[in-house]
C-alpha positions as a Markdown table, in Angstrom:
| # | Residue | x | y | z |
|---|---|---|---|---|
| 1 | Unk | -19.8 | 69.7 | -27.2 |
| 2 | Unk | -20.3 | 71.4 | -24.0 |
| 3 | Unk | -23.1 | 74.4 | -22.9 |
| 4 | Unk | -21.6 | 76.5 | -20.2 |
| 5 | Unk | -23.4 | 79.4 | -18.6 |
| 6 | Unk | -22.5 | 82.6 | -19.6 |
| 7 | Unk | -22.8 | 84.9 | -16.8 |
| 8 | Unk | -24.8 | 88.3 | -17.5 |
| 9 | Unk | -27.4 | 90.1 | -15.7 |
| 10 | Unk | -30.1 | 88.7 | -13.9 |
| 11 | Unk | -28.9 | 85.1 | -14.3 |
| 12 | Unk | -27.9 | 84.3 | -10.9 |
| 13 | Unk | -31.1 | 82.2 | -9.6 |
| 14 | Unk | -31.4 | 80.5 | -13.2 |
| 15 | Unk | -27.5 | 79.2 | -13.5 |
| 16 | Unk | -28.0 | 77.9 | -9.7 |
| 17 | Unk | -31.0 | 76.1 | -10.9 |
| 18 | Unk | -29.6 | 74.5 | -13.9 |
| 19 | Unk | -26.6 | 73.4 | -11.9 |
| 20 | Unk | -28.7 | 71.8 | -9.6 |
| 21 | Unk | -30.8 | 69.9 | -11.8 |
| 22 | Unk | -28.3 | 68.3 | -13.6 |
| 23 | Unk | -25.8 | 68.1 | -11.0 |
| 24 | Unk | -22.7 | 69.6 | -12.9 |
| 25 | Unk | -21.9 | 72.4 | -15.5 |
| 26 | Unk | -19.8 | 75.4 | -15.8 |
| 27 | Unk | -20.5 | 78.8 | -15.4 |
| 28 | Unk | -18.6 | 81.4 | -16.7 |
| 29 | Unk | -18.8 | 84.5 | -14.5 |
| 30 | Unk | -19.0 | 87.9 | -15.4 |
| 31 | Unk | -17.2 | 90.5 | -13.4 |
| 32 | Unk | -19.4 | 93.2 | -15.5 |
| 33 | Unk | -22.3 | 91.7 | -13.3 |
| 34 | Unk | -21.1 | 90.9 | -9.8 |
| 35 | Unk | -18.7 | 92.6 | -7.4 |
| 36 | Unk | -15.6 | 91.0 | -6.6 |
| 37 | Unk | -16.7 | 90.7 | -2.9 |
| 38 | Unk | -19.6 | 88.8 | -3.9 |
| 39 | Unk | -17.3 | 86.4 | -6.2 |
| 40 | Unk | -15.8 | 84.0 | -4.3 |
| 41 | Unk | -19.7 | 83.0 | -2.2 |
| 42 | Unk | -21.3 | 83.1 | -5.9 |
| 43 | Unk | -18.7 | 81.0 | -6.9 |
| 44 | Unk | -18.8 | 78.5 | -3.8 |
| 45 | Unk | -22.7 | 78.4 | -4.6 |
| 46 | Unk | -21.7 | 77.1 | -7.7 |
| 47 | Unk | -19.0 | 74.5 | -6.4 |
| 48 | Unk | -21.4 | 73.4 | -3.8 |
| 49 | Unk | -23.8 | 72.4 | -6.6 |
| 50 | Unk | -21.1 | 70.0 | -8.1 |
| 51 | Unk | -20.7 | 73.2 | -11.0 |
| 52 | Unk | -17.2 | 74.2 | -12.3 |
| 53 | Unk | -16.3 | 77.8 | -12.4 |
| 54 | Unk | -14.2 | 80.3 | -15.0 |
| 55 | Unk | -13.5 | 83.7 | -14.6 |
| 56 | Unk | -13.6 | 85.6 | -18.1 |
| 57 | Unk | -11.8 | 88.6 | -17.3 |
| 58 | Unk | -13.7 | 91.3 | -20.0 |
| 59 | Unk | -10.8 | 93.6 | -20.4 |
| 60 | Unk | -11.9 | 93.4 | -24.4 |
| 61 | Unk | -11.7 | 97.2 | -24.3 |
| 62 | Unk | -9.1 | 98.7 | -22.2 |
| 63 | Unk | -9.9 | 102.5 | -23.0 |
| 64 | Unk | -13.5 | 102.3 | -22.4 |
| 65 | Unk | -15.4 | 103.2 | -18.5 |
| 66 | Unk | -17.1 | 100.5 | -17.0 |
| 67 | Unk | -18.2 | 100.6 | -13.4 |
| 68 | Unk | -18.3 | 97.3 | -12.2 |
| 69 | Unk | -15.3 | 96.5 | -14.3 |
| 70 | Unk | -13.1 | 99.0 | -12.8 |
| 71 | Unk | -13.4 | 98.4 | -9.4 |
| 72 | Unk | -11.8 | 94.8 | -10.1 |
| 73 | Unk | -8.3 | 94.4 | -8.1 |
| 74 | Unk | -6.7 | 93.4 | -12.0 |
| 75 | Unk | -8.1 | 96.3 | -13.7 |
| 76 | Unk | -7.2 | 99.0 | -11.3 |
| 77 | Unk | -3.9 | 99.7 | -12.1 |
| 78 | Unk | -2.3 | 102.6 | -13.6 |
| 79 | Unk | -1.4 | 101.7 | -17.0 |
| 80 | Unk | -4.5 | 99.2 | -17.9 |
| 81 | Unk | -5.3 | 101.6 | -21.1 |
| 82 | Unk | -1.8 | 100.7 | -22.7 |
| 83 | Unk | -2.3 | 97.3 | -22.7 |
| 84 | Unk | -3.2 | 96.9 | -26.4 |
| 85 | Unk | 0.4 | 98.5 | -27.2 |
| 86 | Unk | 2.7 | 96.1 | -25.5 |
| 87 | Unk | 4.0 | 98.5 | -23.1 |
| 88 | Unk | 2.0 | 98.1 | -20.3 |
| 89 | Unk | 3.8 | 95.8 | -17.1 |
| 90 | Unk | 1.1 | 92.7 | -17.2 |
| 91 | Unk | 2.3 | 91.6 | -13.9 |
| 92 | Unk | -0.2 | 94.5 | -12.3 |
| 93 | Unk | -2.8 | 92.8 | -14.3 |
| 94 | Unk | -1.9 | 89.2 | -14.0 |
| 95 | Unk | -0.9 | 88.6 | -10.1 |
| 96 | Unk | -4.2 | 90.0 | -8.8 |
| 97 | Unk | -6.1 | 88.3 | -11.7 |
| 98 | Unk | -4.2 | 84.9 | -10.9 |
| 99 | Unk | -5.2 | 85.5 | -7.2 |
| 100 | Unk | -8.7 | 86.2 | -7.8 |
| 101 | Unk | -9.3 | 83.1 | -10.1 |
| 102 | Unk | -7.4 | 81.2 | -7.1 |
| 103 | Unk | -9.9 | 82.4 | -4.5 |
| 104 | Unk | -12.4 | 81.2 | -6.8 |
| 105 | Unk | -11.0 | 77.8 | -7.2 |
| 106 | Unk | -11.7 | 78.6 | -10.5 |
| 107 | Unk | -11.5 | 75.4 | -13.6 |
| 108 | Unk | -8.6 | 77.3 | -15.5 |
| 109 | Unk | -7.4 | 80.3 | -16.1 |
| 110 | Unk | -8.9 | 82.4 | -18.8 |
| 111 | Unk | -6.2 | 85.2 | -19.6 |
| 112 | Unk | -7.3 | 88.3 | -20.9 |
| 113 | Unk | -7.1 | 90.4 | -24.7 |
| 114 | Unk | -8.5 | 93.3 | -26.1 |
| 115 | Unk | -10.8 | 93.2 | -29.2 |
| 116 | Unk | -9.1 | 94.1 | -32.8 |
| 117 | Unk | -10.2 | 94.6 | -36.0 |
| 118 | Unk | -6.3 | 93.8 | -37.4 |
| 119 | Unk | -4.3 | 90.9 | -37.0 |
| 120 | Unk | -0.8 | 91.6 | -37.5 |
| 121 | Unk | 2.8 | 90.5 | -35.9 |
| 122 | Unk | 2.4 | 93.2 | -32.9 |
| 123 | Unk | -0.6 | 91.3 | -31.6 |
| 124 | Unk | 1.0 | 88.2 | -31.8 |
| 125 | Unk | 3.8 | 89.9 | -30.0 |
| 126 | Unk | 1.4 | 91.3 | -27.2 |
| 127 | Unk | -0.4 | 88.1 | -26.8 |
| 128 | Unk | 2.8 | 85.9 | -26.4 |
| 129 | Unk | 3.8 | 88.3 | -23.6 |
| 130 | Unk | 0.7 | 88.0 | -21.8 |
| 131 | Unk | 0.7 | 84.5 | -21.7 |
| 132 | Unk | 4.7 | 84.4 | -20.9 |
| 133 | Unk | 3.5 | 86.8 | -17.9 |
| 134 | Unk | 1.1 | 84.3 | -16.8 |
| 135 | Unk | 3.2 | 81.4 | -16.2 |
| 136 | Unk | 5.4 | 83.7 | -13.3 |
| 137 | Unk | 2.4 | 83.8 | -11.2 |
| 138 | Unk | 1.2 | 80.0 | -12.1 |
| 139 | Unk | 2.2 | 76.8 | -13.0 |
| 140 | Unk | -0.9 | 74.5 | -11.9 |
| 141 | Unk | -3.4 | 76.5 | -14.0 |
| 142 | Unk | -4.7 | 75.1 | -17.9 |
| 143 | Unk | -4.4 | 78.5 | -19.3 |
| 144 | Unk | -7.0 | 79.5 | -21.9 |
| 145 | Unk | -6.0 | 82.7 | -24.1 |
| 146 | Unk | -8.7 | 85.0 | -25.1 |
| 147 | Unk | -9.1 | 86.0 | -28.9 |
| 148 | Unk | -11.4 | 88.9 | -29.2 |
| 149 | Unk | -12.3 | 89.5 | -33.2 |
| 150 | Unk | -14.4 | 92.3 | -34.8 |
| 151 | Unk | -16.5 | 91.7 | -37.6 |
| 152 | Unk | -13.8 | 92.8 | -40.1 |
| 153 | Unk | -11.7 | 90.5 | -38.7 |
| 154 | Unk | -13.3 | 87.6 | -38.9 |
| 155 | Unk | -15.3 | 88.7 | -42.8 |
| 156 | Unk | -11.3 | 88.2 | -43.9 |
| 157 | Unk | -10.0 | 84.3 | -44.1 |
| 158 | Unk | -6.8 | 85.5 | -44.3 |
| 159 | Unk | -6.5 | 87.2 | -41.5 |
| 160 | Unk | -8.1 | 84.1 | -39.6 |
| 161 | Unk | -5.2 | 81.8 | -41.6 |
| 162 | Unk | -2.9 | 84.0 | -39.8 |
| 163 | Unk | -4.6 | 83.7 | -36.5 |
| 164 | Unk | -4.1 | 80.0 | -36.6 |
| 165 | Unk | -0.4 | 80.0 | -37.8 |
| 166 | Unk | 0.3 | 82.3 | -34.6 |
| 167 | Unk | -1.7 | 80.3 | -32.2 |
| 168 | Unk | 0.6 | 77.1 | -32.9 |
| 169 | Unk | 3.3 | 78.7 | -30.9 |
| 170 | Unk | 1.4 | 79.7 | -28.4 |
| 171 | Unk | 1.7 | 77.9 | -24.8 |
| 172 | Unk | -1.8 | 77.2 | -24.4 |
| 173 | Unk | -4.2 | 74.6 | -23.5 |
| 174 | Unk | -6.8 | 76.1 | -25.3 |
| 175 | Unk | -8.5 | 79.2 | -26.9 |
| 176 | Unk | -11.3 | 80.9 | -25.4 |
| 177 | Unk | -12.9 | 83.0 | -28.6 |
| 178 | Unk | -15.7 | 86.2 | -28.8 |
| 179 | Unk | -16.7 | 87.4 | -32.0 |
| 180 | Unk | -18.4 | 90.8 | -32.7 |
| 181 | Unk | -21.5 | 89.7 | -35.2 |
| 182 | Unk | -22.1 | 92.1 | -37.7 |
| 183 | Unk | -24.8 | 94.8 | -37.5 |
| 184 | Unk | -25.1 | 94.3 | -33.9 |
| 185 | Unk | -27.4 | 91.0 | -35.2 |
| 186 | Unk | -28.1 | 88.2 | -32.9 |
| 187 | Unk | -28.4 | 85.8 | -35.7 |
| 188 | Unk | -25.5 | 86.0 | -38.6 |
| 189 | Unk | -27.1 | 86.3 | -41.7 |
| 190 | Unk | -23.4 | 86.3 | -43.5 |
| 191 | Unk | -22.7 | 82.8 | -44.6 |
| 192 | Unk | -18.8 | 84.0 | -45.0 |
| 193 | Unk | -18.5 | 84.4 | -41.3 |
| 194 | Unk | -20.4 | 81.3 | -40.2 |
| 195 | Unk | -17.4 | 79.4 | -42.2 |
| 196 | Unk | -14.7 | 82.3 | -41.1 |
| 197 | Unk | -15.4 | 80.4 | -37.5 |
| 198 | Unk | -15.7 | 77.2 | -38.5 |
| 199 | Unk | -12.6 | 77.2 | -40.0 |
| 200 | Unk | -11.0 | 79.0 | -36.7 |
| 201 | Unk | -12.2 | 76.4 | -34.7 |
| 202 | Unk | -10.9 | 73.7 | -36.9 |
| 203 | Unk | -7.5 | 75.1 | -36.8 |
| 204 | Unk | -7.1 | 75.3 | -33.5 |
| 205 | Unk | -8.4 | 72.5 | -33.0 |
| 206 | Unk | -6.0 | 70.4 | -35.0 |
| 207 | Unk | -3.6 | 71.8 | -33.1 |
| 208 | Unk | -4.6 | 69.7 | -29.9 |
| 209 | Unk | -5.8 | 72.6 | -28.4 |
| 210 | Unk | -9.6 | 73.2 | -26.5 |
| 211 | Unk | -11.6 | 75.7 | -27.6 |
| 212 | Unk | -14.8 | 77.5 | -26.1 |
| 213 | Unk | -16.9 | 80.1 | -28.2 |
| 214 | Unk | -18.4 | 82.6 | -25.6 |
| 215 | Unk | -21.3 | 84.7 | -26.6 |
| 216 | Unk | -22.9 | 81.9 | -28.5 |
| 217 | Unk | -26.4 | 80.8 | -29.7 |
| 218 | Unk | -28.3 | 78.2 | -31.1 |
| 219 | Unk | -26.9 | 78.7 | -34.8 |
| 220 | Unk | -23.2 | 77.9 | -33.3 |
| 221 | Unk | -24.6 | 74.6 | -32.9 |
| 222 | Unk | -22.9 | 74.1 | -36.4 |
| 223 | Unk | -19.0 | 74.3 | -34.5 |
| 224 | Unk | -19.7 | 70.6 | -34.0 |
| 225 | Unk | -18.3 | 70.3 | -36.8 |
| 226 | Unk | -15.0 | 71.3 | -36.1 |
| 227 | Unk | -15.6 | 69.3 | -32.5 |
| 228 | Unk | -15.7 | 72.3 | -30.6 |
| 229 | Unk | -15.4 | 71.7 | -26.6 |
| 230 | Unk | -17.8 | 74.0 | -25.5 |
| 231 | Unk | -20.3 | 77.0 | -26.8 |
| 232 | Unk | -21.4 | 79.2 | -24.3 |
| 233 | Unk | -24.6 | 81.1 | -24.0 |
| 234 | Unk | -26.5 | 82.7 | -21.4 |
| 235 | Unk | -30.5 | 84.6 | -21.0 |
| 236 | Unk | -30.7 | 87.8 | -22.6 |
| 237 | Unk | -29.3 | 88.5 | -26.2 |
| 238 | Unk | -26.4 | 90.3 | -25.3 |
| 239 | Unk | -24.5 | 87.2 | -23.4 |
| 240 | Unk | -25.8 | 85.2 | -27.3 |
| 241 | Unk | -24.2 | 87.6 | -29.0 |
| 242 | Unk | -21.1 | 89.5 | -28.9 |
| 243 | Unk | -21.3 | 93.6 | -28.2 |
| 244 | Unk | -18.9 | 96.5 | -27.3 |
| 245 | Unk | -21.1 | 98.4 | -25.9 |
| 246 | Unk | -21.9 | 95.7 | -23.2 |
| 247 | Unk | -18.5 | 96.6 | -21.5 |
| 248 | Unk | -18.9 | 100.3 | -21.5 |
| 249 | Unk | -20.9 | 102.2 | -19.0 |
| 250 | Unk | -22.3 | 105.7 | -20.5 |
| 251 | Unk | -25.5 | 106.6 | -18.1 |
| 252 | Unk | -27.2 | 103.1 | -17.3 |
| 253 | Unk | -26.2 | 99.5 | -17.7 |
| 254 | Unk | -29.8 | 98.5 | -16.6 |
| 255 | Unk | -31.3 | 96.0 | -18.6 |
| 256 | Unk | -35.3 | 96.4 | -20.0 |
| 257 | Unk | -37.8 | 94.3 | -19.5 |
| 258 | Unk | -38.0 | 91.9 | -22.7 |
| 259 | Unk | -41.1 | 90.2 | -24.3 |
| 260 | Unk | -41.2 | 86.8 | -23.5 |
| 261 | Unk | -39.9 | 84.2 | -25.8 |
| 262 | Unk | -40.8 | 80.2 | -26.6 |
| 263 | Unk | -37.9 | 77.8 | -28.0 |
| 264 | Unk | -38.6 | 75.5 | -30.1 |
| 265 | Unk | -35.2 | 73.3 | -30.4 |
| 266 | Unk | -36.8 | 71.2 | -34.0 |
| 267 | Unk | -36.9 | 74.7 | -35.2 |
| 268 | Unk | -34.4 | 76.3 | -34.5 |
| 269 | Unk | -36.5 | 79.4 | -33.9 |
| 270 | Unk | -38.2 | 81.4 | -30.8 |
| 271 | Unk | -42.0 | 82.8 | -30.9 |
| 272 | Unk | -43.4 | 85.1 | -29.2 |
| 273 | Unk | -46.7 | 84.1 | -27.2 |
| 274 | Unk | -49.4 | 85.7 | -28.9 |
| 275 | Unk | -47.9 | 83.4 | -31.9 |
| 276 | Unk | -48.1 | 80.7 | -30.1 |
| 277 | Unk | -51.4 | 80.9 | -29.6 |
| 278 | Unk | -52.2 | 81.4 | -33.0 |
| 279 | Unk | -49.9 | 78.3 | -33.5 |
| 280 | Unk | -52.8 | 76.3 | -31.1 |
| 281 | Unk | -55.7 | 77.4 | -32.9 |
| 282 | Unk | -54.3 | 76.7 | -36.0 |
| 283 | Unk | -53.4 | 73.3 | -34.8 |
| 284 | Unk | -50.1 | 73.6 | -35.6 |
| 285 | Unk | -48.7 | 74.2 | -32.1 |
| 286 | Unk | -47.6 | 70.4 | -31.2 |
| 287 | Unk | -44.8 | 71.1 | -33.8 |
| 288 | Unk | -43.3 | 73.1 | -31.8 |
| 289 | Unk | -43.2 | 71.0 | -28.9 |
| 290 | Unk | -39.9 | 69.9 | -27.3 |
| 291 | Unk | -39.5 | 65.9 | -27.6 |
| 292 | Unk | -37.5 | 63.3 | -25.9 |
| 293 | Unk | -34.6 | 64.8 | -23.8 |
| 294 | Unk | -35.8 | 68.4 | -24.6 |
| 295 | Unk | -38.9 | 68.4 | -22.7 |
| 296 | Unk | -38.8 | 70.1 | -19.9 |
| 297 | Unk | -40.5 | 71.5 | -16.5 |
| 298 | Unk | -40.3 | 74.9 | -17.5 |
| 299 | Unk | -42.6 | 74.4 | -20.7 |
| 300 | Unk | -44.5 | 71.7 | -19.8 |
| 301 | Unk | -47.1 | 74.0 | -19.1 |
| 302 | Unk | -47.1 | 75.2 | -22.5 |
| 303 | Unk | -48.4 | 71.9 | -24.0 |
| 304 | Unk | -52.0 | 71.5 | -21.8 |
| 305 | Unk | -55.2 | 72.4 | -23.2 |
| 306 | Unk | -55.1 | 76.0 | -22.4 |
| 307 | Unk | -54.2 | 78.2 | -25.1 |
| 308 | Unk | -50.4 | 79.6 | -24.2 |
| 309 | Unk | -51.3 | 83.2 | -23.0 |
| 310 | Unk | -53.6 | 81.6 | -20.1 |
| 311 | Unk | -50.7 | 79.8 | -18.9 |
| 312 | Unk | -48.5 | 81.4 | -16.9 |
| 313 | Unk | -45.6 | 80.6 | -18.9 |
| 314 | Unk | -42.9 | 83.5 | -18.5 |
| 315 | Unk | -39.9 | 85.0 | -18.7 |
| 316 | Unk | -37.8 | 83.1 | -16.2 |
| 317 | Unk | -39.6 | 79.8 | -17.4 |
| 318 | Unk | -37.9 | 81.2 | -20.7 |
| 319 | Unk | -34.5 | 81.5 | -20.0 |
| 320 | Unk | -34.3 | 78.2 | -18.1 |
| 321 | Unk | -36.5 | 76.2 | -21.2 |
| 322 | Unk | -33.7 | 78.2 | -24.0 |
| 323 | Unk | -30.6 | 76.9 | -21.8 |
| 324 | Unk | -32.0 | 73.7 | -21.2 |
| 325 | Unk | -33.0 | 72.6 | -24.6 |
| 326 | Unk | -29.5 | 74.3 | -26.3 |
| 327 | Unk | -27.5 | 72.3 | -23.7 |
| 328 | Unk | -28.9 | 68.7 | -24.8 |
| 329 | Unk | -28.5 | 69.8 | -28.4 |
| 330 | Unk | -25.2 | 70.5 | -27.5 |
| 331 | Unk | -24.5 | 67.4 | -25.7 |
| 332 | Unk | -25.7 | 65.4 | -29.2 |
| 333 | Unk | -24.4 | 67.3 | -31.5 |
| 334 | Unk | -21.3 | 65.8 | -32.2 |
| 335 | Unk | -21.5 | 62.1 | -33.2 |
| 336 | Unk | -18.5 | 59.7 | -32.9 |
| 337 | Unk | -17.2 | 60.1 | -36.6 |
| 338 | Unk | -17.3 | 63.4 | -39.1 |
| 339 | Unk | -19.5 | 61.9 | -41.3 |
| 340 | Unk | -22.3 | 61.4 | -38.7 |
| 341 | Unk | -21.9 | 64.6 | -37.7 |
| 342 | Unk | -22.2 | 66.5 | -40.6 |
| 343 | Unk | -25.3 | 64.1 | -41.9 |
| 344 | Unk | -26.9 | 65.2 | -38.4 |
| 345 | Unk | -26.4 | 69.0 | -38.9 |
| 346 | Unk | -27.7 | 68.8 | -42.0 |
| 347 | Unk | -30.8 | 66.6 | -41.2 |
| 348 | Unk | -31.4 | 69.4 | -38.1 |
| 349 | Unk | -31.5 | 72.0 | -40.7 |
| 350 | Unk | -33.7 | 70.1 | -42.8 |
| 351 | Unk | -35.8 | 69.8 | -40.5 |
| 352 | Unk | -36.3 | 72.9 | -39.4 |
| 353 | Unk | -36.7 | 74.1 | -42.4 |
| 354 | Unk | -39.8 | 71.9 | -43.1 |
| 355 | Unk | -41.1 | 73.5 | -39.8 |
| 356 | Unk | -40.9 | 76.9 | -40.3 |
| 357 | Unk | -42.0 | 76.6 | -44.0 |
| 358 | Unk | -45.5 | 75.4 | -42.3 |
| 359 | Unk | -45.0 | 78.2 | -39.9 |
| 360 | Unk | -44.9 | 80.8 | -42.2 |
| 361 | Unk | -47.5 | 79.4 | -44.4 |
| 362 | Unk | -50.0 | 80.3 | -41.6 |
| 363 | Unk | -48.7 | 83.8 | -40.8 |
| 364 | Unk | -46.7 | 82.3 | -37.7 |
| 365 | Unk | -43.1 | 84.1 | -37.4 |
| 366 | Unk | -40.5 | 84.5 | -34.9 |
| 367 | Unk | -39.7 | 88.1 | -36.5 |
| 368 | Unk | -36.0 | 88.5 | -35.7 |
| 369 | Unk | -35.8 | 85.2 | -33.8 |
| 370 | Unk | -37.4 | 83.5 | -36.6 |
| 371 | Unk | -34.9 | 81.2 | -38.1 |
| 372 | Unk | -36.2 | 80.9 | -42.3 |
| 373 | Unk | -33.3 | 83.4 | -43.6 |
| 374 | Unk | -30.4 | 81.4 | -41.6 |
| 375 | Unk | -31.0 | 77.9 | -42.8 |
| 376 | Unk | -29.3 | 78.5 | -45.8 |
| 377 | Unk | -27.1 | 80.7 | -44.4 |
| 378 | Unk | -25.6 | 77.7 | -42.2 |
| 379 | Unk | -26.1 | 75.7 | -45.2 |
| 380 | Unk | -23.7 | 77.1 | -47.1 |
| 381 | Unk | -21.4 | 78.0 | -44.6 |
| 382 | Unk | -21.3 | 73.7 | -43.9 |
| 383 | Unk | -20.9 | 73.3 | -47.6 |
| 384 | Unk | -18.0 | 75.6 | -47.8 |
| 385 | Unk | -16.6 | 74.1 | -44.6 |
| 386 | Unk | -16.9 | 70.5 | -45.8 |
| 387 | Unk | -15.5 | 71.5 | -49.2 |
| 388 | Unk | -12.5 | 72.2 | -47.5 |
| 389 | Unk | -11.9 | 69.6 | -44.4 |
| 390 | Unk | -14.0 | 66.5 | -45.2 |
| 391 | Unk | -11.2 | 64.3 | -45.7 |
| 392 | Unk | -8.7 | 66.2 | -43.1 |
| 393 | Unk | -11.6 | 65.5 | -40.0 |
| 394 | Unk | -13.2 | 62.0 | -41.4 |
| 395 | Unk | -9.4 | 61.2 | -40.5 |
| 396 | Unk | -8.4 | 63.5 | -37.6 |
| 397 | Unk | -11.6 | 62.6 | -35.8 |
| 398 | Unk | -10.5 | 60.8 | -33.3 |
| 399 | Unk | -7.8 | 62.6 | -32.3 |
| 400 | Unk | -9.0 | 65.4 | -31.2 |
């Protein structure tokens, strides 16, 4: 399973950095963040790097204002609002959004959807047109169709059954799926909708088709499971987590300055620094430490004998430590057969559940990054997952 970059504000100096050190990736760029005259030299950036680029085209809520999103070529057109009925002509949205993905030289072609809270025949019927639309304007593109789901949709299996049955006639190469999370959260605490996208991305997947889950975080690490191609994730929360009101400009889109944040990958968890130094002087701090293929440059400095405030360690040493560390769990989390898979997921949750059981023995907590409710919240969404598709993927493995 691959990371790619989710694009959002602030993260062009970290994605070129990333790129660069390990000499490939894929960004997915955000025209909520960049003008579309900067694109195409952001985009060569990237390419000169050896990075792959993908265009998602945010048009999740037609009817809402966004500034940077309405001065795109695609979304300028007079009839953009009626998209979510069928009646618009998607050829004013397509051509210039096939063009612009061109001038990109962009991987594939991520075609766009609005966000619903029903599933029903006329979506099926809208999304068949778009992607019918598509292939006038292209015939060399893989074409990835966006499925935008609110958290009613995905808190009702049968509405994700039905998903599935009307993706199998879609001509696709593969799926490219954001999820609202309830409560505005950035970790799920639900364990029904944990499964609700595991199973999606089962489906789908047994139907030979890719599938990349934007807006992601560390507790997607799970879609392993269903041998998902990519996750992808980004800096701040709201490119971890899926929000409306990210694509909707009211007074200001600026972004606050956040506390700064520590990963630690064994437990699944992020601390604050003051913590962290309690962490030292309780001696508890080297379990927290990133090992083997997680350590890193950017929080290296973390682990001398200063205690962690004294450091210097901040917020862009942050970001880069949280991508890096999620993108070589993602690179091992799925194993060459089901079993092996699962038994690893389970041992990671193990684990980290020994850790943060020390942790908050000592006072030490991550507060809403903290991990301890959402063990056993992926726990029993794996459980329920299993239950259903053990013996489907121990023998579909391979072929897919």
């Amino acid at each position: 399973m691959d990371l790619y970059l989710q694009m959002g504000h602030g993260m062009k100096s970290h994605v070129l950095e990333l790129i660069t050190k390990l000499n490939k990736g894929c960004v997915i760029c955000s025209p909520a963040n960049i003008e579309q005259d900067r694109l195409v030299k952001f985009s060569n950036d990237i390419q000169k790097k050896k990075g792959k680029v993908l265009l998602d085209p945010q048009i999740y809520f037609p009817q809402k204002y966004h500034k940077n999103l309405s001065q795109y070529s695609y979304w300028c057109c007079d009839d953009i609002t009626s998209l979510t009925s069928g009646k618009t002509s998607y050829q004013e949205i397509l051509k210039p959004l096939v063009e612009l993905n061109q001038s990109i030289n962009a991987q594939a072609l991520i075609l766009p959807s609005f966000s619903v809270s029903a599933i029903n025949d006329q979506w099926d019927e809208v999304q068949k047109k778009i992607i019918d639309c598509a292939y006038h304007f292209t015939k060399s593109y893989t074409l990835f169709h966006t499925i935008s789901l609110s958290n009613e949709v995905m808190m009702d299996e049968a509405q994700i059954e039905k998903i599935i049955s009307y993706v199998e006639n879609w001509d696709v190469g593969g799926l490219y799926i954001v999820c609202e999370h309830p409560n505005k959260s950035y970790l799920v605490e639900n364990p029904l909708w944990i499964l609700n996208l595991l199973s999606l991305v089962t489906g789908i997947k047994r139907l030979h088709k890719k599938v990349i889950v934007g807006y992601a975080n560390h507790q997607m690490l799970c879609l392993s499971l269903a041998k998902c191609d990519a996750i992808a994730s980004g800096t701040f929360l709201n490119v971890r987590s899926f929000e409306s009101d990210r694509f909707e400009t009211i007074e200001s889109d600026n972004i606050s300055r956040r506390s700064v944040w520590y990963y630690s990958p064994q437990a699944l968890s992020e601390y604050k620094i003051p913590y962290l130094d309690l962490a030292k002087q309780g001696g508890l701090f080297d379990s927290l430490a990133p090992s083997g293929i997680m350590k890193n440059q950017y929080s290296n400095m973390l682990f001398s004998a200063e205690i962690p405030s004294s450091t210097g360690y901040g917020e862009r040493e942050s970001h880069r430590h949280y991508l890096w560390c999620l993108r070589n769990q993602c690179s091992s989390a799925v194993r060459s057969t089901y079993k092996e898979t699962l038994d690893a997921q389970l041992i990671f949750l193990e684990t980290a559940d020994q850790i943060l059981s020390a942790m908050r023995k000592n006072g030490i907590r991550g507060q809403d990054r903290d991990f301890s409710d959402y063990v056993d919240v992926n726990r029993a969404a794996i459980a329920a997952h299993k239950a259903s598709f053990e013996f489907v993927l121990s023998k579909e493995w391979d072929s897919f």
